[in-house]
C-alpha positions in Angstrom: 1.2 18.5 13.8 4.3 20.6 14.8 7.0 19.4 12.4 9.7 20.9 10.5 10.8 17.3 8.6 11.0 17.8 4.8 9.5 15.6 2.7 10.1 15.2 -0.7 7.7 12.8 -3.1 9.3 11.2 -6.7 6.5 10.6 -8.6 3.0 12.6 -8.3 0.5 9.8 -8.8 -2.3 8.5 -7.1 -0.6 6.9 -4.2 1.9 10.1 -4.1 -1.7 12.2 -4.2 -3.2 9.5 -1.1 -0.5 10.4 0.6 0.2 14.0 0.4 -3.5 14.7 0.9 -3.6 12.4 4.2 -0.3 14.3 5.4 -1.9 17.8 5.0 -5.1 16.5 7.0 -3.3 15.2 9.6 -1.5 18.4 9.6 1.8 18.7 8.0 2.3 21.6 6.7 2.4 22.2 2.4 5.5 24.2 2.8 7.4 21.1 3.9 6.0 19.0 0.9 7.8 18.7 -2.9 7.0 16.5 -5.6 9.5 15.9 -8.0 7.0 15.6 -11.5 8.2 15.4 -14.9 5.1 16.4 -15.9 4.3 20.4 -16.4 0.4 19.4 -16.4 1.1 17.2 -13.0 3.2 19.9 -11.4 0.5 22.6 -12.1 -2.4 20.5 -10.3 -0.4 19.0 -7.4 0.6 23.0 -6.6 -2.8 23.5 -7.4 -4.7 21.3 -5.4 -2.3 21.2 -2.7 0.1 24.1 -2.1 2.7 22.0 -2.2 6.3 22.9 -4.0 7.1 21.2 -7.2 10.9 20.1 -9.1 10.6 19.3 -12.3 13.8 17.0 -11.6 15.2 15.5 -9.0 18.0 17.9 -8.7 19.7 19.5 -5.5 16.8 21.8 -4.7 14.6 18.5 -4.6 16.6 16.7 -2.5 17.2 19.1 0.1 15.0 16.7 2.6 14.5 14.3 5.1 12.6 11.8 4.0 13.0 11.1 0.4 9.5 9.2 -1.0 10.0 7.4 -4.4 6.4 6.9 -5.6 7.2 5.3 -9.0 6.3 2.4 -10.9 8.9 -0.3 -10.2 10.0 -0.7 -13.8 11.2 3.2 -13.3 12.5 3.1 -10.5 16.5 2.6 -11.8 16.3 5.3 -13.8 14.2 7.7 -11.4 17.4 7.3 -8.9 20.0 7.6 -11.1 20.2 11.2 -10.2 20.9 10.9 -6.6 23.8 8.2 -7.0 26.4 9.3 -5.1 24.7 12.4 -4.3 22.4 12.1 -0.9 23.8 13.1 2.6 21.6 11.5 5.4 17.9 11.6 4.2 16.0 8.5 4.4 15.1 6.9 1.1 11.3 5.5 1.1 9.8 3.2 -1.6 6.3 2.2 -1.8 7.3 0.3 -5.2 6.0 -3.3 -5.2 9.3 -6.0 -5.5 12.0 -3.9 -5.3 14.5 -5.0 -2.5 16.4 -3.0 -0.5 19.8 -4.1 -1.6 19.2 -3.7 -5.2 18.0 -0.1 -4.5 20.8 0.8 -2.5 23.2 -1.0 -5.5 21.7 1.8 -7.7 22.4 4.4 -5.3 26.0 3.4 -5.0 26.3 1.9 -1.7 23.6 4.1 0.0 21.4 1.7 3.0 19.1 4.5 4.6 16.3 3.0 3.1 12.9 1.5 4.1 10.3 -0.1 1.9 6.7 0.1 2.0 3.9 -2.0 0.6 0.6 -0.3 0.8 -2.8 -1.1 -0.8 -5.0 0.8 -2.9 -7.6 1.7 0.1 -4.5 4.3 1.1 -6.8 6.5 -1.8 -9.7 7.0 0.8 -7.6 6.6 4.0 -8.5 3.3 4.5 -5.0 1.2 3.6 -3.1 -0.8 5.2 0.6 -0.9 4.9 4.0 -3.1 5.5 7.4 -1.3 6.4 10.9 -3.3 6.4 13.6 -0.3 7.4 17.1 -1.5 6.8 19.2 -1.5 10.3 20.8 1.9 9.2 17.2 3.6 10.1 17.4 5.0 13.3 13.9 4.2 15.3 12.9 8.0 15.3 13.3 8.1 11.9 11.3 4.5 11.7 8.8 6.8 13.4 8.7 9.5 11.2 8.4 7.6 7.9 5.6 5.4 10.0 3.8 8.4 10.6 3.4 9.3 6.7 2.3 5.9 5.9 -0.3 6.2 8.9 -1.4 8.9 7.5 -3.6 7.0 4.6 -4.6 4.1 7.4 -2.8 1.6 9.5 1.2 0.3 9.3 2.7 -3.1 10.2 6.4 -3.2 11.2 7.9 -6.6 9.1 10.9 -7.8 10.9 11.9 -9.6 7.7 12.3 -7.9 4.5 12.2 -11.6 2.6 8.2 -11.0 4.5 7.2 -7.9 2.3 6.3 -10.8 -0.7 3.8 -12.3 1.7 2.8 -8.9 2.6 2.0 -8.0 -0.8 0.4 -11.2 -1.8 -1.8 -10.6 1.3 -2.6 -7.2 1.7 -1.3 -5.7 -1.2 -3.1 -7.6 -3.8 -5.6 -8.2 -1.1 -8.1 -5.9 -2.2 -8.6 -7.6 -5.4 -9.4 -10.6 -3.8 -12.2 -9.0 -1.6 -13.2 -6.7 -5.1 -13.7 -10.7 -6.3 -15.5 -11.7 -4.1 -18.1 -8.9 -4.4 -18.2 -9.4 -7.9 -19.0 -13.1 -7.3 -21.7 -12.4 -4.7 -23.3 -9.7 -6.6 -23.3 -12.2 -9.8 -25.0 -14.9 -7.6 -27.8 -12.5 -6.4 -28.5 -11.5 -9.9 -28.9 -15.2 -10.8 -31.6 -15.6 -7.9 -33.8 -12.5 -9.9 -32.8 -9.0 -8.3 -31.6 -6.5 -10.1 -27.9 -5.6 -11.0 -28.4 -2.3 -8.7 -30.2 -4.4 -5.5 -27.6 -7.1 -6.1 -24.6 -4.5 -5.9 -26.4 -2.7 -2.7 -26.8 -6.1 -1.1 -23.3 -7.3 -1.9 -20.8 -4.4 -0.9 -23.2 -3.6 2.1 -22.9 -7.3 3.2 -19.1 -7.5 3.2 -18.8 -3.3 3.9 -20.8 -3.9 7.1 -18.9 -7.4 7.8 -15.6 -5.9 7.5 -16.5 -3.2 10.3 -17.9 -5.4 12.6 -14.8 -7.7 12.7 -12.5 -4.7 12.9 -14.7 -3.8 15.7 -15.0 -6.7 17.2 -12.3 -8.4 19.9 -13.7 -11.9 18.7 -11.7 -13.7 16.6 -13.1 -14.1 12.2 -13.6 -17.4 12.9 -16.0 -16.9 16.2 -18.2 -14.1 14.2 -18.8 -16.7 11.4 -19.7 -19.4 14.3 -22.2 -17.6 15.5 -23.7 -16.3 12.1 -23.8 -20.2 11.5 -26.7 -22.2 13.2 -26.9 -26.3 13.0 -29.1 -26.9 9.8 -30.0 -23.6 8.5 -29.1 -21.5 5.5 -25.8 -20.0 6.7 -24.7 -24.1 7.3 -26.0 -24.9 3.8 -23.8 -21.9 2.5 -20.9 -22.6 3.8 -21.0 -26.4 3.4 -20.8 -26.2 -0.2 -17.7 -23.3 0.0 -15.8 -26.3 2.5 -16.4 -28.7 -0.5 -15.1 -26.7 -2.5 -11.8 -26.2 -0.3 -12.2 -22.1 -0.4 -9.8 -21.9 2.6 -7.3 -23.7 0.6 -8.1 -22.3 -2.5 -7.0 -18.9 -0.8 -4.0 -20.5 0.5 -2.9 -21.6 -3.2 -4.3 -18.0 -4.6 -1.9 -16.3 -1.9 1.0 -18.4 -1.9 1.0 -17.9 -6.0 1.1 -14.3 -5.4 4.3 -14.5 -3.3 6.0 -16.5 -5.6 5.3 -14.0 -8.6 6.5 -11.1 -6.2 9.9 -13.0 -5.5 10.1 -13.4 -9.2 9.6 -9.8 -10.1 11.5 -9.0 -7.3 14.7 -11.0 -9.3 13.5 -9.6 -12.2 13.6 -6.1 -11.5 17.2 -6.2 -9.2 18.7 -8.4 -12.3 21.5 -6.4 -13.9 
């Protein structure tokens, strides 16, 4: 891809690694990619694996960019900016740190709004994620594009129109794939219980809901009409899925979900409380 945006990552981790190897795939260029790591081991196998230039701080070298990506842990994150307070001139700040709000961020940065967050999930590692943006209304929309393009570079993005939406979007998709991980785990358990073996019941398990998943992504049917006609009057599919309405399992999720929001606006206070 013809570009000549800098990009520079805070934080070399996995979802920093996701990212930067999904960028170079889809062609950015390595010469347009730094990664401030405090780490001399991390810096030496991110220039390594990558090509890309490394800051052992985020000094003035580092943050002569465009798009700024903060790719550390949330608990981190005040201290990781302190060194840009006061000191950034136009580029636009990205977090992918679960919780953190906007206005708390730019508080730390002393006044500074050119910033969008990100929620993505951990199927960004093979390409596979999905991820919500809120951009504050500072962000122009071809810089909206830009930073959309590096999230869409480790799967699909979703534009939020409400930033108080990025809980429900990380009690949905971000936590999301431990819900699904679950559920394998609970469908592999139950063919082990009927006599096949931890392998077959694995195979038969993450095939089941691998295979599932594609066919509803591919499909223009709706979930609920693929399960209808999976489901005939009186058979086994019926019997199944009898016992998970007795159960309540769509309310069940509903309760699981809506818990997770709730702990995301909590950490959310927790982490903007000064």
């Amino acid at each position: 891809m013809e570009s000549t945006m800098k990009i520079c990552f805070v934080g070399g981790g996995n979802m920093a690694t996701a990212l930067i190897g999904g960028m170079l795939a889809k062609g950015y260029a390595a010469a347009d990619i730094a990664v401030v790591e405090l780490q001399a081991e991390g810096r030496a196998r991110l220039a390594e694996r990558f090509g890309v230039r490394t800051h052992a701080a985020l000094d003035a070298d580092a943050l002569a960019c465009d798009l700024l990506v903060l790719a550390v842990k949330p608990q981190q994150m005040r201290e990781a900016l302190a060194p840009a307070a006061g000191k950034l001139s136009g580029q636009v700040v990205v977090s992918i740190a679960a919780g953190l709000r906007l206005g708390d961020m730019a508080r730390w940065l002393g006044g500074y709004t050119r910033l969008v967050r990100c929620m993505p999930n951990t199927p960004a590692l093979i390409g596979a994620g999905v991820t919500g943006l809120f951009a504050d209304a500072s962000v122009s929309a071809a810089e909206r594009e830009a930073v959309g393009q590096v999230l869409a570079s480790v799967g699909e993005i979703v534009w939020i129109a409400d930033e108080a939406q990025m809980d429900a979007v990380t009690a949905v998709s971000g936590s999301g794939p431990a819900y699904v991980f679950h559920f394998i785990e609970a469908l592999e358990a139950a063919g082990v219980s009927l006599g096949f073996d931890a392998d077959t019941a694995r195979k038969l398990a993450i095939g089941t809901v691998l295979g599932a998943a594609q066919l509803a992504a591919g499909s223009d049917e709706s979930p609920a009409v693929l399960r209808e006609r999976v489901t005939s009057k009186g058979g086994t599919t019926a019997a199944a899925l009898a016992v998970m309405a007795e159960g309540d399992l769509l309310g069940l999720i509903g309760r699981a979900v809506d818990a997770a929001e709730a702990r995301g606006k909590a950490l959310g206070d927790a982490l903007g409380a000064d």
